[in-house]
DRENFI-217487 format. One record per residue: residue number from 1; residue in three letters; x, y, z of N, C-alpha, C in turn. Coordinates in Angstrom, 1 decimal, always signed. Layout:
# residues N
   resi   resn      nxx      nyy      nzz     caxx     cayy     cazz      cxx      cyy      czz
    NUM    ALA        X        Y        Z        X        Y        Z        X        Y        Z
...
This chain:
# residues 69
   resi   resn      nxx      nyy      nzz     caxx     cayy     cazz      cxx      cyy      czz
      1    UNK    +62.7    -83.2   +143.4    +61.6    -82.2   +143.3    +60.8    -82.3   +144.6
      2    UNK    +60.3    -81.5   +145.4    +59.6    -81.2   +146.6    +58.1    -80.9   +146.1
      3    UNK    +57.3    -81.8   +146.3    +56.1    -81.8   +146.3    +55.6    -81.0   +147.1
      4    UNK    +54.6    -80.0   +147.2    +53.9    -79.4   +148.0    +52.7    -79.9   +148.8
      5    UNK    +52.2    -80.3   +149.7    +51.4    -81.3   +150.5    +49.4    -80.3   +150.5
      6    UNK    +48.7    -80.8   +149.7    +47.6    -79.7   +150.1    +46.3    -80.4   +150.5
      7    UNK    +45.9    -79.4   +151.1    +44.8    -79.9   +152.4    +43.8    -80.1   +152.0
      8    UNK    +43.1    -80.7   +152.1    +41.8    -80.7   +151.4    +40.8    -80.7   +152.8
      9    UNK    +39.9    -79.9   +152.6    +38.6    -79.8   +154.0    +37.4    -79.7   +153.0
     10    UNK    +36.4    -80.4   +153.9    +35.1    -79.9   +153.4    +34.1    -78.8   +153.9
     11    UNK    +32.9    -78.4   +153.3    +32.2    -77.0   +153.7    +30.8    -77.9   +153.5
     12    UNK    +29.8    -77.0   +154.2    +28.4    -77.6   +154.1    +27.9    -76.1   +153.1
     13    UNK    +27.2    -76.3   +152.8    +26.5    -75.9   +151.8    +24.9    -76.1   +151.7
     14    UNK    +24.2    -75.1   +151.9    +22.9    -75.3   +151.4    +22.8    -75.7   +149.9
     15    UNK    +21.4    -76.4   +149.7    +21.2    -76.9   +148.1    +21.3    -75.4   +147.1
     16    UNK    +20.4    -74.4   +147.5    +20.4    -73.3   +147.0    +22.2    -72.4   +146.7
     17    UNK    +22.6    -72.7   +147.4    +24.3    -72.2   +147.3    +24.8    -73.1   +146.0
     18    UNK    +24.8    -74.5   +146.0    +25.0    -75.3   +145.2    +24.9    -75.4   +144.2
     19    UNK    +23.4    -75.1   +143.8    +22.9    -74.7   +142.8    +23.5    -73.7   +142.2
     20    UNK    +23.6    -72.5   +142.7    +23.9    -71.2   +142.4    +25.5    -71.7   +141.6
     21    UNK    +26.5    -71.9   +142.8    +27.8    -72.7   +142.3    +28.0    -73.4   +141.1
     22    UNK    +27.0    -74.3   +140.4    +26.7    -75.6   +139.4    +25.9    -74.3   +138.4
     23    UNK    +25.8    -73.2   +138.2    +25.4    -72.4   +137.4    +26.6    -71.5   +136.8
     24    UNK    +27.1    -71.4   +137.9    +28.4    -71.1   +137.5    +29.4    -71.4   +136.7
     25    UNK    +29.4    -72.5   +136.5    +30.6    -74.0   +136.2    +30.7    -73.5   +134.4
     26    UNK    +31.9    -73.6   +134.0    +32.2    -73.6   +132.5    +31.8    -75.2   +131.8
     27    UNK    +32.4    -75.8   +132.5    +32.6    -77.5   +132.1    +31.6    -78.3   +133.2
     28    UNK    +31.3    -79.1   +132.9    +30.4    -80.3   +133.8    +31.2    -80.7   +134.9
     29    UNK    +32.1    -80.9   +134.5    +33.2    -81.7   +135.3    +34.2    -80.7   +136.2
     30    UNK    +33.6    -79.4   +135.7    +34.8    -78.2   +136.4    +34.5    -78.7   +138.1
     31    UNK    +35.6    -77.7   +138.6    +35.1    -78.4   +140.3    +34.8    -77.3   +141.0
     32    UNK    +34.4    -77.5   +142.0    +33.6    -76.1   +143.6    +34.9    -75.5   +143.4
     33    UNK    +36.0    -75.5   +143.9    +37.6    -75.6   +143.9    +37.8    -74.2   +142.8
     34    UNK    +37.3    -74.7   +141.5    +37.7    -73.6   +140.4    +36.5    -72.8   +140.7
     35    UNK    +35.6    -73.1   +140.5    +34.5    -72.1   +140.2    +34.7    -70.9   +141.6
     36    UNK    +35.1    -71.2   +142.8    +35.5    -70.2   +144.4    +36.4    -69.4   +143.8
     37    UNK    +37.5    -70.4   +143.3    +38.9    -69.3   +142.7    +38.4    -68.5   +141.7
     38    UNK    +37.6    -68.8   +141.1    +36.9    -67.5   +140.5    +36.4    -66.3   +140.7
     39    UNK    +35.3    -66.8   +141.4    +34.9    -65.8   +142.0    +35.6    -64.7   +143.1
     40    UNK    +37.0    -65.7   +144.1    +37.4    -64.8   +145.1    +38.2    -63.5   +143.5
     41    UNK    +38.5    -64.6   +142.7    +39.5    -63.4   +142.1    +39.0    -62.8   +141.2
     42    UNK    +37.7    -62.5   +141.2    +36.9    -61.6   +140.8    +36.7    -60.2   +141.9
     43    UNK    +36.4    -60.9   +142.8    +36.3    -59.8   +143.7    +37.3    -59.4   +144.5
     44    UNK    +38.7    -60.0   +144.0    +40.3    -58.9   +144.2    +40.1    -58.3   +143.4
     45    UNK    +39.8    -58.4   +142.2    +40.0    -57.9   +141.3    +39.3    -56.4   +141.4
     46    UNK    +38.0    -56.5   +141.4    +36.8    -55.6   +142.2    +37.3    -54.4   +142.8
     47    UNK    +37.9    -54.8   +143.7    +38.4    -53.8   +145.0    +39.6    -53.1   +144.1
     48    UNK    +40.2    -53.5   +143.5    +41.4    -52.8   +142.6    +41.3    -51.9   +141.4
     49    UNK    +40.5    -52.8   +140.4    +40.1    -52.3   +139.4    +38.6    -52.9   +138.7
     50    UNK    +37.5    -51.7   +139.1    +36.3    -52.6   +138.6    +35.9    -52.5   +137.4
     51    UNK    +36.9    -51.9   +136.3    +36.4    -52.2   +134.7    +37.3    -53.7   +134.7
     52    UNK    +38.2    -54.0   +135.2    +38.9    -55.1   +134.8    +37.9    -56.0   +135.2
     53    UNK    +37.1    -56.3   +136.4    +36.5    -57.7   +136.9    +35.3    -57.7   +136.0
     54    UNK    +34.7    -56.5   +135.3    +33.4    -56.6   +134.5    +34.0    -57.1   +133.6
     55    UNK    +35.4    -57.0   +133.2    +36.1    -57.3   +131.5    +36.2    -59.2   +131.9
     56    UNK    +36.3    -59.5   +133.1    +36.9    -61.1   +133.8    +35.0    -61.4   +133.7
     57    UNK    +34.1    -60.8   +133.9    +33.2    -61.6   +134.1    +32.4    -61.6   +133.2
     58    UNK    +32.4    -60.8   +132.3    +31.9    -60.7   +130.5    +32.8    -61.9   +130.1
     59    UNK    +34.2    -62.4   +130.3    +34.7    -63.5   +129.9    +34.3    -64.6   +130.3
     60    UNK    +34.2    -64.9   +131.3    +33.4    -66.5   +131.9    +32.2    -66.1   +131.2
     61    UNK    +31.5    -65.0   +131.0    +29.9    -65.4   +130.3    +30.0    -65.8   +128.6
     62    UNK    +30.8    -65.2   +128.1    +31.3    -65.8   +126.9    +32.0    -66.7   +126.4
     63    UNK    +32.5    -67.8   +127.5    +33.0    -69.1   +127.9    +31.8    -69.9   +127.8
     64    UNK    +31.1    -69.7   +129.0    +29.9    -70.3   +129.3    +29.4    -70.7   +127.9
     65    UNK    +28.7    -69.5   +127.9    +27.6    -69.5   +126.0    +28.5    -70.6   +125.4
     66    UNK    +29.9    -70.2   +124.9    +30.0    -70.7   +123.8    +30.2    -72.2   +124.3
     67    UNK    +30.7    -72.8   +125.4    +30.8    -74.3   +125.5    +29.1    -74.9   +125.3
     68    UNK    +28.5    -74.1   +126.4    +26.9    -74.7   +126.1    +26.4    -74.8   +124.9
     69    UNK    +27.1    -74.0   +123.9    +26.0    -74.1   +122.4    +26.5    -74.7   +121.6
């Protein structure tokens, strides 16, 4: 089996961005990593079809809710 080799880099980030990011998060433990892949593929999604990315982003808010309660 052929492992795929992936890169890992770091980004600086204001606190404020951060925050914004950590508001985002489904899980505690979710990572910057998922929460980006979200969002970029929200806004493919956007440019394509924008009832679908409001239908993708009403789902993460009713994720959210329901883990936090």
């Amino acid at each position: 089996m052929v492992q795929e080799k992936t890169t890992i880099t770091t980004i600086k980030l204001t606190k404020e961005t951060k925050s914004r990011l950590d508001k985002l998060k489904i899980h505690k433990r979710e990572t910057y990593e998922d929460v980006i892949q979200k969002i970029l593929s929200i806004l493919n999604t956007l440019k394509i079809n924008p009832f679908q990315a409001k239908a993708k982003l009403d789902e993460f808010d009713r994720i959210r809710r329901e883990v936090k309660s």
